[in-house]
MARMI-639978 format. One record per residue: x, y, z of N, C-alpha, C in turn; residue number from 1. Coordinates in nm, 4 decimals. Last residue first. Example, Ala and Ser with C-alpha at 12.3 -4.5 7.8 and 13.67 -1.06 7.14 Angstrom:
# residues 2
(r (1.2850 -0.2250 0.7080) (1.3670 -0.1060 0.7140) (1.2900 0.0030 0.7870) 2)
(r (1.3190 -0.5690 0.7800) (1.2300 -0.4500 0.7800) (1.3200 -0.3300 0.7800) 1)
***
This chain:
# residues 203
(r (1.5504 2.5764 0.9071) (1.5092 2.6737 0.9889) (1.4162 2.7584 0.9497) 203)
(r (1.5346 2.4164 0.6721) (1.4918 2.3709 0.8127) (1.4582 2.4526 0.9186) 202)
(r (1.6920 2.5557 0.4349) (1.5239 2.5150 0.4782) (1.4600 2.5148 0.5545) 201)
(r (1.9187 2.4845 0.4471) (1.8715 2.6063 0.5099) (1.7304 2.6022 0.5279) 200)
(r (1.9326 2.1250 0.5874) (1.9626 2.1893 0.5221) (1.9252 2.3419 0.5297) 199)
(r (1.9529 1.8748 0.8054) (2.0779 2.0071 0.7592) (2.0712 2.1051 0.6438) 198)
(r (1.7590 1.7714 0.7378) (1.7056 1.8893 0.8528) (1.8549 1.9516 0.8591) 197)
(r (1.5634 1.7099 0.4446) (1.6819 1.7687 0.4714) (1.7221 1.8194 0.6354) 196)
(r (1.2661 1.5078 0.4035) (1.3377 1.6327 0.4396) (1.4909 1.6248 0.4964) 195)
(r (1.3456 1.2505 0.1872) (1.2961 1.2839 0.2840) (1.3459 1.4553 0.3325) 194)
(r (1.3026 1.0056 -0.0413) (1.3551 1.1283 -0.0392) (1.2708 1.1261 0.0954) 193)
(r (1.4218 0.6764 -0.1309) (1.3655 0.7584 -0.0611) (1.4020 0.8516 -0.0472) 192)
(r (1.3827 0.3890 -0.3480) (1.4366 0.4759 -0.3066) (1.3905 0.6225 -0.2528) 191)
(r (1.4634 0.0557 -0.3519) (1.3854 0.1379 -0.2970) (1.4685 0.2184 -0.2563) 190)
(r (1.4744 -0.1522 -0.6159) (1.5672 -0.1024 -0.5375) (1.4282 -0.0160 -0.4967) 189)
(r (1.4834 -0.5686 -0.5893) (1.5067 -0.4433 -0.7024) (1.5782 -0.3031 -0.5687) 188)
(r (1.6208 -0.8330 -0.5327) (1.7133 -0.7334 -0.5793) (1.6567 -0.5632 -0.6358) 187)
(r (1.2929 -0.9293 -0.6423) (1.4343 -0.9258 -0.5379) (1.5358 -0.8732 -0.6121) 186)
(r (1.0705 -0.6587 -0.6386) (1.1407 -0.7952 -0.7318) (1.2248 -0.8110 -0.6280) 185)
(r (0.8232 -0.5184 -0.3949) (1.0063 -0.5199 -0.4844) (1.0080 -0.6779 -0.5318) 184)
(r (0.6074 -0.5577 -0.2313) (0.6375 -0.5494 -0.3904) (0.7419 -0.5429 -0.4825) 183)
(r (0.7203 -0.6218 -0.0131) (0.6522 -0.6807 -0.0551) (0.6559 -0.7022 -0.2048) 182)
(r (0.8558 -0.3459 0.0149) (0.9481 -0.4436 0.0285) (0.9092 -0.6001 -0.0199) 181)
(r (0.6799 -0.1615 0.0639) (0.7100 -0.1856 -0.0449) (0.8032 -0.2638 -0.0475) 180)
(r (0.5111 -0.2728 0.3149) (0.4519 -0.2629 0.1671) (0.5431 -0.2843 0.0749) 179)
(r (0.6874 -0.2017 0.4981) (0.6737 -0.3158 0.4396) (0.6563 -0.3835 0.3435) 178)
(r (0.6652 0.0952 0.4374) (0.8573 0.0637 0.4425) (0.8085 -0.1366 0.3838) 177)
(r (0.4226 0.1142 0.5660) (0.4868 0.1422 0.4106) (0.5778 0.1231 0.3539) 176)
(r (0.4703 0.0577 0.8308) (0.3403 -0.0331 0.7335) (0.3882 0.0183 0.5458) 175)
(r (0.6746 0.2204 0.9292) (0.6891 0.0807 0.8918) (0.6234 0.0274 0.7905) 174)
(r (0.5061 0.5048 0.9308) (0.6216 0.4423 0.8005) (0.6395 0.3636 0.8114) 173)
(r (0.2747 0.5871 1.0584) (0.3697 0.4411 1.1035) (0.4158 0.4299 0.9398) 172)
(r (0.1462 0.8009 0.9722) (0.1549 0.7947 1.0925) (0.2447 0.6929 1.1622) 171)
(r (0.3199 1.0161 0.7170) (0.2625 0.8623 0.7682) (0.2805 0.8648 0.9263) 170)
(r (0.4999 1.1709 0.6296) (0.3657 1.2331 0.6624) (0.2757 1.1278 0.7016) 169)
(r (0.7654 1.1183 0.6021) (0.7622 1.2097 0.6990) (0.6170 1.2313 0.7042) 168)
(r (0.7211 0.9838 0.3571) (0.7723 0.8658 0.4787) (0.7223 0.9552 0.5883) 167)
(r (0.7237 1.1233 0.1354) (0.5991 1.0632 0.1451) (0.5937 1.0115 0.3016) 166)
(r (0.9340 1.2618 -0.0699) (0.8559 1.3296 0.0759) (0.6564 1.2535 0.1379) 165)
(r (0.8969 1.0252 -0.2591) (0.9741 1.1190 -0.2559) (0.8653 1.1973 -0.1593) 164)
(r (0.9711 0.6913 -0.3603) (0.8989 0.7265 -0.2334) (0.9633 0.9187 -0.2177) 163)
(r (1.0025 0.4504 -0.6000) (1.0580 0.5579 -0.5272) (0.9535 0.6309 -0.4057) 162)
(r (1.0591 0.1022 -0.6617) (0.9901 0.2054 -0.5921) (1.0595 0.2881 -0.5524) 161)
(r (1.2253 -0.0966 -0.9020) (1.2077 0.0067 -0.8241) (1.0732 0.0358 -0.7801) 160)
(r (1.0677 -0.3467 -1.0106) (1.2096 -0.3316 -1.0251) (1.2449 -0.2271 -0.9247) 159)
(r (0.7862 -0.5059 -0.8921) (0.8484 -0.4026 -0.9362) (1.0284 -0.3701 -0.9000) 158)
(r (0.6623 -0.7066 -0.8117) (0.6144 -0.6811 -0.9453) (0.6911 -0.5822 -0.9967) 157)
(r (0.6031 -0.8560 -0.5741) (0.7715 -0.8886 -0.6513) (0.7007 -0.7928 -0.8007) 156)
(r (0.2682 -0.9199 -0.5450) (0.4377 -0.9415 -0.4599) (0.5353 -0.9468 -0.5962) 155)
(r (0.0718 -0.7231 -0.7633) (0.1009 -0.8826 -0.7077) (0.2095 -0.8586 -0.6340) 154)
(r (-0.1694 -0.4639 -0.6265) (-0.0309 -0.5270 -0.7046) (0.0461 -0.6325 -0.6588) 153)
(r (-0.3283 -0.2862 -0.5702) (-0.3628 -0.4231 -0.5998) (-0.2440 -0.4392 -0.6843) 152)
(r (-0.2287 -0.1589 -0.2241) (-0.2013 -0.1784 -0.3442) (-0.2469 -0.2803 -0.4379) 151)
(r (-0.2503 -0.1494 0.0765) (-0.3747 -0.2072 0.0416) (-0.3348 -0.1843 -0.1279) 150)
(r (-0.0171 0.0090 0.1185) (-0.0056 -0.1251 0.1777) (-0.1528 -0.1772 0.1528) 149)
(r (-0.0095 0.2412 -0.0418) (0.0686 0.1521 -0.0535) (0.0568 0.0283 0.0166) 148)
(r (-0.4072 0.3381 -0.1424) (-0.2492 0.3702 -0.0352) (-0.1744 0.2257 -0.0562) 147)
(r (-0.5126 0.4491 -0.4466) (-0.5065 0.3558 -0.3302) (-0.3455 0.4305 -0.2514) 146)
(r (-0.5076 0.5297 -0.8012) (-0.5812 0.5518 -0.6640) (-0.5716 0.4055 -0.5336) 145)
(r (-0.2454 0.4836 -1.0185) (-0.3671 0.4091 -0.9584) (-0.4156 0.4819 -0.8551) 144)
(r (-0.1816 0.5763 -1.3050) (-0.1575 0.6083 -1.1879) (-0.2851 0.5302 -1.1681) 143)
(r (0.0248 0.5845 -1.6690) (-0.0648 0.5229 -1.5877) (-0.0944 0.5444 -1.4331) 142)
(r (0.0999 0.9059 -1.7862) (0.1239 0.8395 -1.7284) (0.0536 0.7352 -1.6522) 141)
(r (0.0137 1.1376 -1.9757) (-0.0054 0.9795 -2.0025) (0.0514 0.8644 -1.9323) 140)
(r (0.0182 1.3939 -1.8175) (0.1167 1.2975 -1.8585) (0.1519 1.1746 -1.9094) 139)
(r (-0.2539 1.4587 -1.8500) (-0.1665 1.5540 -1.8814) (-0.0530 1.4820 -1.8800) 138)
(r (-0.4148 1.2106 -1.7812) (-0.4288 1.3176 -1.8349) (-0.2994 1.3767 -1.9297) 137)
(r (-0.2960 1.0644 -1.5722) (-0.3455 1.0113 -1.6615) (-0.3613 1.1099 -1.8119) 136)
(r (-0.2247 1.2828 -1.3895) (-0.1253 1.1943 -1.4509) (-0.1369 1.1609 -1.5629) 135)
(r (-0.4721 1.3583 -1.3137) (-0.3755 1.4830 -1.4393) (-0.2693 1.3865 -1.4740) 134)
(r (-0.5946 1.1344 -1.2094) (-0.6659 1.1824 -1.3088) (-0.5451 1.2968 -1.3893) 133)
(r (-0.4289 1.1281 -0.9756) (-0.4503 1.0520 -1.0978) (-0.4704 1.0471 -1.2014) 132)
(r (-0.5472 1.4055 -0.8644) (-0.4189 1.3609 -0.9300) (-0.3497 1.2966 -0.9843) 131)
(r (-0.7831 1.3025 -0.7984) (-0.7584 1.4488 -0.8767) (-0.6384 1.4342 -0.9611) 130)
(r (-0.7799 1.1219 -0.6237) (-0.8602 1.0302 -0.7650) (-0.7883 1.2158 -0.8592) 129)
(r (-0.4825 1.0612 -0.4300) (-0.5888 1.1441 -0.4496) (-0.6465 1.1326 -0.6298) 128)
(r (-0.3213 0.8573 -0.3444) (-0.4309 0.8321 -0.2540) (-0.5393 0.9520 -0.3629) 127)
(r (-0.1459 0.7510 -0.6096) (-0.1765 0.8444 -0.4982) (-0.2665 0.8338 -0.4362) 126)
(r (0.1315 0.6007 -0.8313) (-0.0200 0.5663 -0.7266) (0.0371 0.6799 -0.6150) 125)
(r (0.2088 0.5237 -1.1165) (0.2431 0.5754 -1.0380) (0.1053 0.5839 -0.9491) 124)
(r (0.5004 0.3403 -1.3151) (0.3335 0.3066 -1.2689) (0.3214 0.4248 -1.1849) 123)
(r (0.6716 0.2822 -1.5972) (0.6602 0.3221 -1.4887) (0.4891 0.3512 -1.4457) 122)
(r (0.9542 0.1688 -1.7846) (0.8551 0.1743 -1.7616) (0.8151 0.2443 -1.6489) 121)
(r (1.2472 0.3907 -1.9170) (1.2055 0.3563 -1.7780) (1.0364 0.2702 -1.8039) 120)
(r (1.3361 0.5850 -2.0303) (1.3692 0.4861 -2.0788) (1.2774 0.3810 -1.9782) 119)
(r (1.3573 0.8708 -1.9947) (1.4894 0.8261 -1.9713) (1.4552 0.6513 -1.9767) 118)
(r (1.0606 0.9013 -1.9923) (1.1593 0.9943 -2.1152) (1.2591 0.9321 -2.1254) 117)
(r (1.0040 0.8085 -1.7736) (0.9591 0.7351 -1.9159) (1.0017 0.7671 -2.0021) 116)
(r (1.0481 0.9730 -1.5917) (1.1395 0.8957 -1.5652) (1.1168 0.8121 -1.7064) 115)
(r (0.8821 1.1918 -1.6610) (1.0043 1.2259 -1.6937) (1.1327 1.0782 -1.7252) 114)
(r (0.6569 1.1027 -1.5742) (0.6871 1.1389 -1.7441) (0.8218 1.1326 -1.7827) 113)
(r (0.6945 1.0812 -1.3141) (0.7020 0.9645 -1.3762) (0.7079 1.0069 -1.5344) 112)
(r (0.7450 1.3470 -1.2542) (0.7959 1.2787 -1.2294) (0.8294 1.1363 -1.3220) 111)
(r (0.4665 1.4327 -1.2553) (0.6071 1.4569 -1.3596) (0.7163 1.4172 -1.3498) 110)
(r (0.2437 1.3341 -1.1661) (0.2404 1.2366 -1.2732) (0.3743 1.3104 -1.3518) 109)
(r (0.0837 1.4485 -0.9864) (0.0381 1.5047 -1.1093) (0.1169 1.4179 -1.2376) 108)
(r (0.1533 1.2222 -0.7430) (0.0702 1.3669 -0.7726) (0.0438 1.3233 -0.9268) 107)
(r (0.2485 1.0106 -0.6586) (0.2818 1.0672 -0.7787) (0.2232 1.1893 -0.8089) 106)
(r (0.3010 0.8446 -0.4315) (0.2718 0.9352 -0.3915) (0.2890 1.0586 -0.5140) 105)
(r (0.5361 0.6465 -0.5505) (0.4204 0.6235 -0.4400) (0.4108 0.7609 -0.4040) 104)
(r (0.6220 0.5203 -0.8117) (0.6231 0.6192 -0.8010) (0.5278 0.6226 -0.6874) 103)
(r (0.7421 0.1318 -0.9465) (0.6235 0.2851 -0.8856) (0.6833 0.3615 -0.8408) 102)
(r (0.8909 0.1003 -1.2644) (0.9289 0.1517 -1.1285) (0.7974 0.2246 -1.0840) 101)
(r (0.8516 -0.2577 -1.3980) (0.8232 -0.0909 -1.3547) (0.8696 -0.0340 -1.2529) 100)
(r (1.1045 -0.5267 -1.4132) (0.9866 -0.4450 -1.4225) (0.9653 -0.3203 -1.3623) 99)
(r (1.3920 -0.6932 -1.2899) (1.3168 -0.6612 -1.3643) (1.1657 -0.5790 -1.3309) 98)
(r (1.7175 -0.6790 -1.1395) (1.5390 -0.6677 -1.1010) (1.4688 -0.6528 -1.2102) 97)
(r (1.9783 -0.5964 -1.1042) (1.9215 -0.7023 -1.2244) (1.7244 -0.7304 -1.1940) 96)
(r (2.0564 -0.2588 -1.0796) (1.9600 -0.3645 -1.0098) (1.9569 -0.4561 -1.1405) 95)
(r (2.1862 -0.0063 -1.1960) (2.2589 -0.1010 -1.0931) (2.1816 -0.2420 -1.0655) 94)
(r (1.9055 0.1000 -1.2798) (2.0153 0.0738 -1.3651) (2.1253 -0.0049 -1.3158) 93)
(r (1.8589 0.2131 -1.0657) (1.7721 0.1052 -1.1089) (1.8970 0.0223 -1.2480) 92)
(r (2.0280 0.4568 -1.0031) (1.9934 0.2403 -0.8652) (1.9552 0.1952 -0.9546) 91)
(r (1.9784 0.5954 -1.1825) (2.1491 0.5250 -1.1849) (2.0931 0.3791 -1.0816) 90)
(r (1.7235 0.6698 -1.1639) (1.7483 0.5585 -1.3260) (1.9079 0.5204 -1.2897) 89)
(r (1.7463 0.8106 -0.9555) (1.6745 0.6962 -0.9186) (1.6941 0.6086 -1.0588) 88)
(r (1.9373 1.0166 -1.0514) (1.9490 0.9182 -0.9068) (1.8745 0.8043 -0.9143) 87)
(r (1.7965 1.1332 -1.2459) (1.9110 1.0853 -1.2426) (1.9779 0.9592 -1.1269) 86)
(r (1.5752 1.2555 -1.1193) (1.6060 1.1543 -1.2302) (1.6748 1.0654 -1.2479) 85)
(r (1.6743 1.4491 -0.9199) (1.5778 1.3009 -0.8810) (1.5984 1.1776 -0.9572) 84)
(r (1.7753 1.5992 -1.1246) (1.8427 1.5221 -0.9827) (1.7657 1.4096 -0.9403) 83)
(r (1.5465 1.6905 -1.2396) (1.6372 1.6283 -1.3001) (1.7250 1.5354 -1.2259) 82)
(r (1.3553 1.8404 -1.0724) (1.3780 1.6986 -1.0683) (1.4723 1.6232 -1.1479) 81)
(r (1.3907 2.1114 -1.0733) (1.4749 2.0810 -0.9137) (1.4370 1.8530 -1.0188) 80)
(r (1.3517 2.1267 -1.3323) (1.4962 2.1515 -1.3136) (1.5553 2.0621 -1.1731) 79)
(r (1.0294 2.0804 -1.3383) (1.1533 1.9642 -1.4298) (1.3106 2.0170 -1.3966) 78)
(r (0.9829 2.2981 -1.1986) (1.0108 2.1616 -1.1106) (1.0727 2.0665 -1.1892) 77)
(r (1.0470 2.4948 -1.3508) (1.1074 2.4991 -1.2506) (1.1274 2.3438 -1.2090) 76)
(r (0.8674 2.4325 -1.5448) (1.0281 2.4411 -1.6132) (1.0684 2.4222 -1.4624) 75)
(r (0.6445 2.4511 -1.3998) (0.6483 2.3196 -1.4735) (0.7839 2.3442 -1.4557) 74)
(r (0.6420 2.7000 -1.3612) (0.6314 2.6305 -1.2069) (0.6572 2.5215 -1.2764) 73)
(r (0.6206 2.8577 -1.6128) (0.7150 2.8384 -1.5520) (0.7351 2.7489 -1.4350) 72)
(r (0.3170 2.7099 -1.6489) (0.4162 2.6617 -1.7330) (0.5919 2.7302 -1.6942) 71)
(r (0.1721 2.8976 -1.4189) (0.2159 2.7306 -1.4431) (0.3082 2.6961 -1.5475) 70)
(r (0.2256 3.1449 -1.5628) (0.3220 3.1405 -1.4032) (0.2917 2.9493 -1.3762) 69)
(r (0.0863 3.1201 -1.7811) (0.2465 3.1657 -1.8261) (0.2441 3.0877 -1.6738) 68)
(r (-0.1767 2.8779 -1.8042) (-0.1351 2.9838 -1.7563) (0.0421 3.0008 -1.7736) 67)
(r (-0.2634 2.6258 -1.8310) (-0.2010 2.7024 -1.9640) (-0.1411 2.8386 -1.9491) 66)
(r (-0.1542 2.4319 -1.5403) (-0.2685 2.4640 -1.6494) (-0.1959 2.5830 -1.7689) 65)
(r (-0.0700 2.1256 -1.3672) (-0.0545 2.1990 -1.4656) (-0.1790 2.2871 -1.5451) 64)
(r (-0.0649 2.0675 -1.0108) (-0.2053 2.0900 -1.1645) (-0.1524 2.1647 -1.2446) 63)
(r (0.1121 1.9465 -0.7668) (0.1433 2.0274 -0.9125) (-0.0082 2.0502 -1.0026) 62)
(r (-0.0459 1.9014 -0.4735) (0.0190 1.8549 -0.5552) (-0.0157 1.9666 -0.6724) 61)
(r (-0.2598 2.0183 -0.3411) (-0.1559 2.1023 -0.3234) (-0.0332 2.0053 -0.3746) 60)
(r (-0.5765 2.0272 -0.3893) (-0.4424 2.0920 -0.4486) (-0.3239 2.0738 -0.4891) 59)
(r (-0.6713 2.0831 -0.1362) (-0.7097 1.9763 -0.2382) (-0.6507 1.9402 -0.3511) 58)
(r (-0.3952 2.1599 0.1207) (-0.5001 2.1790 -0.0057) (-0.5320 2.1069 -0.0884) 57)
(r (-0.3807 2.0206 0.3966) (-0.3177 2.0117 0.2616) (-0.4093 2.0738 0.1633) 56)
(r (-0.4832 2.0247 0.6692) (-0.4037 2.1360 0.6699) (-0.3328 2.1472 0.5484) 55)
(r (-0.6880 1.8351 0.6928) (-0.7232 1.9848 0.7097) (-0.5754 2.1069 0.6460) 54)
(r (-0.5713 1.5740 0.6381) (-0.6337 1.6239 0.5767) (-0.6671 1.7626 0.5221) 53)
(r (-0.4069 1.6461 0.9104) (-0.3386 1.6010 0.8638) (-0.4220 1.6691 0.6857) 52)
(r (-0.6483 1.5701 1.0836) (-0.5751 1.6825 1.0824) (-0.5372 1.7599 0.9863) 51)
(r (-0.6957 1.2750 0.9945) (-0.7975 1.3682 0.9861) (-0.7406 1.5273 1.0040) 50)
(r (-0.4415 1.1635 1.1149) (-0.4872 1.1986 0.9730) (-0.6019 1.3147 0.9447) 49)
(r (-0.3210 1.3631 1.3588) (-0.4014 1.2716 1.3738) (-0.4152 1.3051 1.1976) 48)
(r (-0.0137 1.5164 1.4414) (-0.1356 1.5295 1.3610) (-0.1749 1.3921 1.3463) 47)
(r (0.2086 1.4170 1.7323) (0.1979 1.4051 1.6220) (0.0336 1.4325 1.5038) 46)
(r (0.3124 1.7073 1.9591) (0.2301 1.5494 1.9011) (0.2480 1.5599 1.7461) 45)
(r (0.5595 1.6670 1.7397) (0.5138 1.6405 1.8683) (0.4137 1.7204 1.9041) 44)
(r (0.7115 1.5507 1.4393) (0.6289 1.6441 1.4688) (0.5681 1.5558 1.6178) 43)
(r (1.1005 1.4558 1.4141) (0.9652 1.4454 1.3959) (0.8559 1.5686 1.4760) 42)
(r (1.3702 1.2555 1.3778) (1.3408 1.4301 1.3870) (1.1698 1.4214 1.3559) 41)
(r (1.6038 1.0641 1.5346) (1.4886 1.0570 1.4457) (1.4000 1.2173 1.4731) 40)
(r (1.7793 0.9926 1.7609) (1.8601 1.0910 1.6419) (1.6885 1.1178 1.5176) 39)
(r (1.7597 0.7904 1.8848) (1.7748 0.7532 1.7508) (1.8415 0.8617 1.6972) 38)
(r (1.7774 0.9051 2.1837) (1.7921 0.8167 2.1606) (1.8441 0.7351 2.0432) 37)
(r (1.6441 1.1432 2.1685) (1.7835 1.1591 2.1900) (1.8216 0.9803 2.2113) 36)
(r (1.4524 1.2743 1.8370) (1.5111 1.1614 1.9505) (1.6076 1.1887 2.0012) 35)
(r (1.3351 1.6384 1.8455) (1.4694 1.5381 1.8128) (1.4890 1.4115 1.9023) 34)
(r (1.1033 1.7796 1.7323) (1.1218 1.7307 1.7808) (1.2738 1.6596 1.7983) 33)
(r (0.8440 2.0544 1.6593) (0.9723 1.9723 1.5901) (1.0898 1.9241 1.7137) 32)
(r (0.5423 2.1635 1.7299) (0.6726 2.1233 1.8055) (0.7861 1.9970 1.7111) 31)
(r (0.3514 2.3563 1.5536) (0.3566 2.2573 1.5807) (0.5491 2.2213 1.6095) 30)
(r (0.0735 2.6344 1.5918) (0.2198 2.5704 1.6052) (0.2439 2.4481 1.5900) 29)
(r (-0.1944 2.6985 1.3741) (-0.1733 2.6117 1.4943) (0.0119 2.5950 1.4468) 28)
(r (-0.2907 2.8097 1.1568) (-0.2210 2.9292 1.2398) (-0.1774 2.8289 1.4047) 27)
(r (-0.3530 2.6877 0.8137) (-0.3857 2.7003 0.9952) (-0.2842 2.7741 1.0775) 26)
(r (-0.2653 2.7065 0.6124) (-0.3877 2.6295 0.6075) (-0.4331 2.6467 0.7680) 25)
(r (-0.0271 2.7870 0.4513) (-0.1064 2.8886 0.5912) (-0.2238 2.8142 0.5851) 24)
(r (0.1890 2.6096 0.3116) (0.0042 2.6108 0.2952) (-0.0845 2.7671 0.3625) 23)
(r (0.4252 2.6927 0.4070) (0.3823 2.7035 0.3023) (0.2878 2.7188 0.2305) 22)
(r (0.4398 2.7360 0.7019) (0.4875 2.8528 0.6029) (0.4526 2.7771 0.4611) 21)
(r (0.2770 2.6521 0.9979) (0.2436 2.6129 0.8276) (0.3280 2.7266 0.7958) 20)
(r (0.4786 2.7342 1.2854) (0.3179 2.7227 1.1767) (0.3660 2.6830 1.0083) 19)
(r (0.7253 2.5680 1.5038) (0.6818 2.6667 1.3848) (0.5303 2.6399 1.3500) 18)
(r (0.9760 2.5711 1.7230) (0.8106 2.5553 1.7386) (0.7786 2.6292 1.6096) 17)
(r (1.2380 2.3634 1.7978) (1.1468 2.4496 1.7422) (1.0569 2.4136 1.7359) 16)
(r (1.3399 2.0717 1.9317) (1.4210 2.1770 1.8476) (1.4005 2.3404 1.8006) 15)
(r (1.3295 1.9554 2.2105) (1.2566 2.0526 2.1351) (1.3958 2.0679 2.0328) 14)
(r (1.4180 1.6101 2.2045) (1.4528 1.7589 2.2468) (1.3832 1.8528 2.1616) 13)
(r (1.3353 1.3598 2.4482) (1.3274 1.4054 2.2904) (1.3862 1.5248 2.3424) 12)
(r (1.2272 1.0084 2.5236) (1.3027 1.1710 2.5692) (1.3624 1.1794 2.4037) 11)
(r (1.1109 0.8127 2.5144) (1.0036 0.8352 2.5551) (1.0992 0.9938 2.5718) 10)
(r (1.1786 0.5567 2.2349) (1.1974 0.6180 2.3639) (1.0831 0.7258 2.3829) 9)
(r (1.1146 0.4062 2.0286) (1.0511 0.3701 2.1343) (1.0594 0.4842 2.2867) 8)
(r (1.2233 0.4188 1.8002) (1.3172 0.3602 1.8927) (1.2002 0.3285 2.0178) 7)
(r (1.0463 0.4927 1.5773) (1.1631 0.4167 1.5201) (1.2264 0.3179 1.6717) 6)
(r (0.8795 0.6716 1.7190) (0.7803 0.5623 1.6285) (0.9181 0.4682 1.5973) 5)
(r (0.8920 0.7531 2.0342) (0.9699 0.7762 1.9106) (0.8903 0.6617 1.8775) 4)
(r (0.5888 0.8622 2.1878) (0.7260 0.7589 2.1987) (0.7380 0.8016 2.0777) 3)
(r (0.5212 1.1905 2.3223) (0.5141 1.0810 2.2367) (0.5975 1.0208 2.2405) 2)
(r (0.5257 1.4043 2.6090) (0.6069 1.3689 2.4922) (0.5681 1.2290 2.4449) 1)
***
């Protein structure tokens, strides 16, 4: 058993053993975990990046194309993100912080269209040049290529950062948790989505 990355401990509890159900990129199990120490829910062992690589499709962020079953997968995900919307323009809207909100881990860039609809400047950065590129593209949304803690962005530059299912796939979320704490204005706001493990999903 791996140390907990949050507490350090060294005792955990199986919760379950499942495969990829979304990608099927591989037929390897992998052990879901529970600190009994933190309470922190994670993959045992943990995928080495290079793994990690193997098991995402080149993909497997949103690519809008002209097809009917993409332009419903669009309507769909502007529905599940309205919530998102909403949540992250009410913190920012609470914050005297000035400037953009990044978007860390923006894929295809609908997110951030959306959040520019509701008034918002906004920047958005992915590790992948594909998905930059449809931001740029298909959402005129600005996006940078790079990971969050090598960012060329000055300290304090941003009013918000959101972070939506990004924390659970890092080998040390600290180094990213830092990052963006670096780049926050003071007072701005950081905000994080993460898997649900109360929710039906989970099982």
């Amino acid at each position: 058993m791996s140390q907990c990355p949050t507490c350090g401990s060294d005792s955990a509890t199986l919760l379950l053993r499942q495969t990829d159900r979304l990608y099927r990129t591989t037929t390897k199990e992998f052990g879901v975990v529970r600190c009994q120490q933190c309470g922190l829910i994670r993959l045992n062992p943990q995928p080495t990046p290079d793994e990690l690589r193997q098991y995402y499709p080149e993909n497997y962020w949103f690519a809008p194309d002209r097809s009917v079953v993409a332009r419903l997968e669009e309507m769909y995900r502007r529905t599940v993100l309205r919530g998102h919307v909403r949540f992250v323009a009410r913190a920012l809207r609470g914050s005297p912080a000035r400037g953009p909100l990044l978007d860390v881990g923006c894929g295809g860039g609908l997110f951030l269209a959306m959040m520019r609809r509701a008034g918002f400047n906004v920047v958005g950065l992915d590790n992948s040049r594909d998905a930059a590129a449809v931001a740029w593209r298909h959402h005129q949304v600005p996006a940078v290529v790079a990971d969050l803690e090598r960012a060329p962005f000055r300290p304090g530059s941003f009013a918000g950062i959101a972070m939506s299912h990004v924390l659970e796939h890092l080998p040390d979320p600290a180094v990213y948790l830092s990052a963006a704490h670096r780049l926050l204005a003071p007072e701005g706001r950081l905000v994080i989505f993460v898997p649900n493990a109360a929710s039906l999903q989970f099982a």
